[in-house]
matplotlib code that plots the C-alpha trace (Angstrom):
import matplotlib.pyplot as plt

x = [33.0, 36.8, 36.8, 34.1, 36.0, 39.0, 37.4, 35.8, 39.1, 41.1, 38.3, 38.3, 42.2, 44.0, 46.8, 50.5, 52.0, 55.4, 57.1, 59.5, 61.1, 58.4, 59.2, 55.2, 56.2, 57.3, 54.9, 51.6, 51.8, 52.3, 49.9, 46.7, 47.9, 46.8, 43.0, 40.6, 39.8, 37.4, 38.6, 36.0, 37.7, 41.0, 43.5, 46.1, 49.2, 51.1, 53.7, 55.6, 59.4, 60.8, 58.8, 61.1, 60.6, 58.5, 58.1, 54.8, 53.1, 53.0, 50.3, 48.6, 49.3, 47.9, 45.2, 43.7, 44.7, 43.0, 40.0, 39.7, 39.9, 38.0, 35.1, 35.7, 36.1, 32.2, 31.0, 31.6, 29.7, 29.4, 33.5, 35.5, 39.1, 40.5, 43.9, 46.1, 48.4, 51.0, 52.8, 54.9, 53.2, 54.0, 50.8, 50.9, 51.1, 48.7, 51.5, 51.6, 54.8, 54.9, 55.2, 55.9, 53.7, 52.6, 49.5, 47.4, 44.5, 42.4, 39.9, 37.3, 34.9, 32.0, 28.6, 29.7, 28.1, 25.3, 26.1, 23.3, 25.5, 28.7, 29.4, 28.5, 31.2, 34.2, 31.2, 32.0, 28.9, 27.5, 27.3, 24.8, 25.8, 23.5, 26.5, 28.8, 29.5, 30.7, 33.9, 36.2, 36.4, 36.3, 39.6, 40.9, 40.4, 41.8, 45.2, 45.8, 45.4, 47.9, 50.2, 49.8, 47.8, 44.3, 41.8, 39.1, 36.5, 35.2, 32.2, 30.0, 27.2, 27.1, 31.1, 33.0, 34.6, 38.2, 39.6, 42.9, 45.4, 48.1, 50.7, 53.5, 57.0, 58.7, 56.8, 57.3, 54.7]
y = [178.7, 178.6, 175.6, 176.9, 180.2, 177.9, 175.6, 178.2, 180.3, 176.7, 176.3, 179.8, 180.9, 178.7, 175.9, 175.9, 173.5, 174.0, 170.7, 169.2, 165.9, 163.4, 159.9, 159.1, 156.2, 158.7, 161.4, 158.9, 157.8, 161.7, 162.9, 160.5, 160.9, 164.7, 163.0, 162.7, 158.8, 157.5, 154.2, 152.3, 153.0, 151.5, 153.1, 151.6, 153.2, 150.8, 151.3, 149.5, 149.2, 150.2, 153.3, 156.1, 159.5, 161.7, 165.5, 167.2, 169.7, 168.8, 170.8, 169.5, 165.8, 166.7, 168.7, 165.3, 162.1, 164.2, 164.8, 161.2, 159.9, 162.4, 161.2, 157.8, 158.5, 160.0, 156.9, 154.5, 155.7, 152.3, 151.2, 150.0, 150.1, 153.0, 152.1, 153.9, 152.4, 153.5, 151.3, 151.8, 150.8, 151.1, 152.5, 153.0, 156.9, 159.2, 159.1, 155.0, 154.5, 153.1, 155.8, 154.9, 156.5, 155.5, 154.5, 156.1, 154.0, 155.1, 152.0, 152.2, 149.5, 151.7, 152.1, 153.0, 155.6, 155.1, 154.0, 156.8, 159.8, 158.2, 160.0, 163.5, 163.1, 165.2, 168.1, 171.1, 172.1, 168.3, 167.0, 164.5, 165.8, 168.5, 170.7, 169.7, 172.5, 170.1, 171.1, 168.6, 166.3, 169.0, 170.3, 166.9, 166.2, 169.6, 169.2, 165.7, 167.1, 169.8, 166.9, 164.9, 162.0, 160.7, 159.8, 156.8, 155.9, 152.1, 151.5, 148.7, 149.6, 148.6, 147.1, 150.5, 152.8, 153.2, 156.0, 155.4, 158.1, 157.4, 160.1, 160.7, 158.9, 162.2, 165.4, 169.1, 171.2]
z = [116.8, 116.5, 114.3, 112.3, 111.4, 110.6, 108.6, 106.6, 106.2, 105.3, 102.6, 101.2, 100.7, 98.5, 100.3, 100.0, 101.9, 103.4, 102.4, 105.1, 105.4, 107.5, 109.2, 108.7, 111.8, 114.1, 113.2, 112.6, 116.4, 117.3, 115.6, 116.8, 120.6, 119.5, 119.4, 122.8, 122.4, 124.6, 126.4, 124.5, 121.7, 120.8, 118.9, 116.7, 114.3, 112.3, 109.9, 107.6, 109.4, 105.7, 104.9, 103.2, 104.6, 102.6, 101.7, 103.0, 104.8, 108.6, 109.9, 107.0, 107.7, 110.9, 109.8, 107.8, 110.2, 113.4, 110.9, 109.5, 113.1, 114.8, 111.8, 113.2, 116.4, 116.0, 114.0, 117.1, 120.0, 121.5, 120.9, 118.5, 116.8, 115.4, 112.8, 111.0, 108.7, 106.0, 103.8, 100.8, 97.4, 93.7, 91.6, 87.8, 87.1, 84.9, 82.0, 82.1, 84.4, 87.9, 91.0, 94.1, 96.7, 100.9, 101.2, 104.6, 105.4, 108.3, 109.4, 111.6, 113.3, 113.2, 111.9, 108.3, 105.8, 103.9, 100.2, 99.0, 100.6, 99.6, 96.4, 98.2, 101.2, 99.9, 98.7, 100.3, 102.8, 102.6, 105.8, 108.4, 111.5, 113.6, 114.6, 111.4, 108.6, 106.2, 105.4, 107.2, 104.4, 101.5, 103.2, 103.5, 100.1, 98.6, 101.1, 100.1, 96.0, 97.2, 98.0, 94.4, 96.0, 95.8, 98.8, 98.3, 100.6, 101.1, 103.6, 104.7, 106.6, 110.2, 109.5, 108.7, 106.8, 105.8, 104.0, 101.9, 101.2, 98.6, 98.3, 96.1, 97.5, 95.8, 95.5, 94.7, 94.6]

ax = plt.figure().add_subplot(projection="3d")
ax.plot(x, y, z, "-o")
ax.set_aspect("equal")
plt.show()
């Protein structure tokens, strides 16, 4: 009930994140110990040694990698792997330049999603499970907008799903 009043609330009043300085190695690893994973399920966090540190929202941060791997987490009832990886990469910008942004890309080994729901996942309300609101990814998506990045979703059914997150090297919101 708690998460359901919270999602709702997230969803409804409009985000501000709280930039701060984050070592995405340090905090990555952190962040995923916060998630129950069940020992059929391994978990894995690697980062590129050279990543800069980058301005953003914590809790937020937080607030999508628990999401994405609890989602994961969910889609592998029998086992699996879980990753999370963040590397640097150079991506040309909406004006024609090149950016620099880290690219987040949480991997799973699970049952994947169906390509006919596939365009509907970041819909607030949409979701496929019984006791699910659908708001987990809507927030996700709207916090990493905040931020001046872009999520994408690539699945194979019955291979995966991964979820990549590029965000802005420098950002001020």
């Amino acid at each position: 009930m708690n998460k359901i009043i919270s999602d709702l609330q997230d969803f409804a009043r409009p985000l501000k994140p709280e930039l701060v300085e984050v070592d995405l190695c340090s905090a990555i690893p952190q962040l995923v110990a916060t998630v129950n994973v069940p020992n059929n399920i391994q978990a894995m966090a690697a980062c590129d040694s050279g990543l800069p540190k980058i301005k953003l929202d914590l809790t937020f941060l937080k607030r999508i990698l628990v999401n994405l791997a609890t989602n994961a987490i969910q889609a592998m009832p029998y086992g699996g792997e879980l990753k999370i990886e963040a590397n640097p990469v150079i991506l040309p910008s909406p004006e024609g330049s090149k950016q620099n942004f880290i690219k987040v890309v949480v991997s799973d080994s699970g049952k994947g999603i169906p390509p006919q729901i596939l365009p509907n996942i970041f819909d607030p309300f949409f979701t496929t499970k019984p006791k699910g609101i659908g708001l987990g990814l809507s927030i996700t998506y709207q916090i990493i907008k905040k931020h001046g990045g872009t999520i994408k979703v690539h699945s194979q059914w019955e291979k995966g799903t991964s979820f990549t997150i590029n965000l802005p090297e420098t950002f001020e919101n």
